[in-house]
ZALUM-397089 format. One record per residue (C-alpha): residue number from 1; residue in one letter; x, y, z. Coordinates in Angstrom, 1 decimal, always signed. Example, Ala and Ser with C-alpha at 12.3 -4.5 7.8 and 13.67 -1.06 7.14 Angstrom:
+-----+------+--------+--------+--------+
!  nr ! rest !      x !      y !      z !
+-----+------+--------+--------+--------+
!   1 !    A !  +12.3 !   -4.5 !   +7.8 !
!   2 !    S !  +13.7 !   -1.1 !   +7.1 !
+-----+------+--------+--------+--------+
END
This chain:
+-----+------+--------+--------+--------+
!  nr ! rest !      x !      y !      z !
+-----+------+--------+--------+--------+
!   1 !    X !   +7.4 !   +5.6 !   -9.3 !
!   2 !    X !   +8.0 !   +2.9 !   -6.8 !
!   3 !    X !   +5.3 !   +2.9 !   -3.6 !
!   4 !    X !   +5.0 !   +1.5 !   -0.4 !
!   5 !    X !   +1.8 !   +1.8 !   +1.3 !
!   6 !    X !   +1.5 !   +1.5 !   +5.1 !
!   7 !    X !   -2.3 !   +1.9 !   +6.5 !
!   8 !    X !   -3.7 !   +1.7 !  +10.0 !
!   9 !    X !   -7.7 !   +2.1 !  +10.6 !
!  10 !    X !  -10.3 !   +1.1 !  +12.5 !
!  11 !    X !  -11.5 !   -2.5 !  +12.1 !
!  12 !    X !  -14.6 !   -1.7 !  +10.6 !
!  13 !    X !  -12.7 !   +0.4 !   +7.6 !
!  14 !    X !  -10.2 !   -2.1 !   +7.4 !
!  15 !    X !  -11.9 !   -4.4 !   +4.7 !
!  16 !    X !  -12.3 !   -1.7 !   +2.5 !
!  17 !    X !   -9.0 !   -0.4 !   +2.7 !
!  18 !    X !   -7.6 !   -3.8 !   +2.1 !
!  19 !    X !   -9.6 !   -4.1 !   -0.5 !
!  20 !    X !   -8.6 !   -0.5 !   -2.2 !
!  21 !    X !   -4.6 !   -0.8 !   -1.7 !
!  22 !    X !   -5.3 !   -4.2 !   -3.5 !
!  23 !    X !   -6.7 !   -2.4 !   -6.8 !
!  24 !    X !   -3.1 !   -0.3 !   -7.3 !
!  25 !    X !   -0.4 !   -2.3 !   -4.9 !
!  26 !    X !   +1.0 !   -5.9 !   -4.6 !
!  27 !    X !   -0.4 !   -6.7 !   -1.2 !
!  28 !    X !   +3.0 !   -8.0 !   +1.1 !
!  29 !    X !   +2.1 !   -7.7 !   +4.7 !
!  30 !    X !   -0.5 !   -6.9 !   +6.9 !
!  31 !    X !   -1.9 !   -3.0 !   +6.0 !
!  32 !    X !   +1.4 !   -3.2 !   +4.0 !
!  33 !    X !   +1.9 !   -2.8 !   +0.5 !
!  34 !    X !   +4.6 !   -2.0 !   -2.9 !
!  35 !    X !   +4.0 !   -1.7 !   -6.1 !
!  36 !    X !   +4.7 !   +1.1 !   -9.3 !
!  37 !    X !   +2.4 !   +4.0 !   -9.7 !
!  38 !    X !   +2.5 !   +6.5 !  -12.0 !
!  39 !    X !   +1.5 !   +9.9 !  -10.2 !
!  40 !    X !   -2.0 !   +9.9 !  -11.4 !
!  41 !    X !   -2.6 !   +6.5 !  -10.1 !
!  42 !    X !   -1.0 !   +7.5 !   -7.0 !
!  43 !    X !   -3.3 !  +10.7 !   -6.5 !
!  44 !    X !   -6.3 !   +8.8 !   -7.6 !
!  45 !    X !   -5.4 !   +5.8 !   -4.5 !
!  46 !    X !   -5.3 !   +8.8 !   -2.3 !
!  47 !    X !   -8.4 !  +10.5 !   -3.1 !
!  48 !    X !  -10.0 !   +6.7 !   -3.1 !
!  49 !    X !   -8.2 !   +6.1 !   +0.3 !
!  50 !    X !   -9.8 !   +9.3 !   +1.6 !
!  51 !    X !  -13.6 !   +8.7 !   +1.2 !
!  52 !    X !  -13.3 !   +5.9 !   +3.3 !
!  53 !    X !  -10.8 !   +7.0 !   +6.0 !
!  54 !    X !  -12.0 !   +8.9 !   +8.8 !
!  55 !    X !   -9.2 !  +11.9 !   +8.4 !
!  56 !    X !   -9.2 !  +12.3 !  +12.8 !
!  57 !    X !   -8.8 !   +8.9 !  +13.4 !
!  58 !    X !   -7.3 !   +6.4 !  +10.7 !
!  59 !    X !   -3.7 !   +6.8 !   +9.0 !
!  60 !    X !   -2.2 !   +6.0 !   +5.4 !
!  61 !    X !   +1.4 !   +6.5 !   +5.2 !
!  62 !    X !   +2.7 !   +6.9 !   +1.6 !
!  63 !    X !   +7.0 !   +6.6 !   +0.8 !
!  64 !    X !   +7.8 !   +7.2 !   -2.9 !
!  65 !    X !  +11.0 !   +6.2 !   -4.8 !
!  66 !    X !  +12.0 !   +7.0 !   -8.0 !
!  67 !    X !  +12.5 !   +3.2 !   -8.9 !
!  68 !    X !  +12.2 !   +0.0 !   -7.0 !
!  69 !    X !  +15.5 !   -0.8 !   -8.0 !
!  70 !    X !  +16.6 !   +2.6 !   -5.6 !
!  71 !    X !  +15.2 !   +0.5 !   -2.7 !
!  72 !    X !  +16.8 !   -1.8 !   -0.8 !
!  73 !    X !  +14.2 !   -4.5 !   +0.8 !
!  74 !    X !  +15.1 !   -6.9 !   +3.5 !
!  75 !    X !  +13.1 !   -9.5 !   +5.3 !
!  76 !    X !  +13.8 !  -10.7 !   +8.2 !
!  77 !    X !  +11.4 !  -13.8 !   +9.2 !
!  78 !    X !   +8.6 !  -15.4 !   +7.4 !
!  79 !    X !   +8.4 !  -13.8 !   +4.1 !
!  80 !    X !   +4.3 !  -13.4 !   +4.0 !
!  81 !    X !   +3.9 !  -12.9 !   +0.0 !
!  82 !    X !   +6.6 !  -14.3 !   -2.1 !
!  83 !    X !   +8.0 !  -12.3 !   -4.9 !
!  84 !    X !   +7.1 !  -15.7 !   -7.0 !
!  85 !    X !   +3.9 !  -15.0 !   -7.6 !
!  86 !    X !   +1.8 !  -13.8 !  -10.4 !
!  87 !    X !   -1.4 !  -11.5 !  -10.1 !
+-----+------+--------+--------+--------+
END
């Protein structure tokens, strides 16, 4: 399934959570990110995200498609992570 990932957390958790949403997503703004998951790797980024979240404070917003193809994506301004690259 296709993924974005939105996260907002305190500064001192927000190293680790870059560093996390890096491990499953394509990284393409700041705290945002898309990529394909399959379920389990989707339920294993959200356990991961929750050890180092505090669950009162700190936020991980999660939208699912079926396909990435389903999704229309515009950018308006500076486009901070070209779709060029390779990982």
């Amino acid at each position: 399934m296709y993924v974005i990932a939105v996260y907002d957390v305190a500064s001192e958790r927000t190293g680790k959570m870059l560093r996390l949403c890096r491990q499953y997503l394509h990284w393409i703004q700041n705290s945002v990110f898309e990529g394909e998951l399959s379920a389990v790797r989707l339920k294993e980024l959200e356990f991961e995200a929750e050890q180092i979240m505090d669950l009162s404070y700190d936020s991980l917003i999660i939208f699912t498609n079926t396909h990435v193809h389903r999704v229309e994506k515009r950018i308006v301004g500076v486009n901070k992570q070209p779709i060029d690259q390779f990982l």
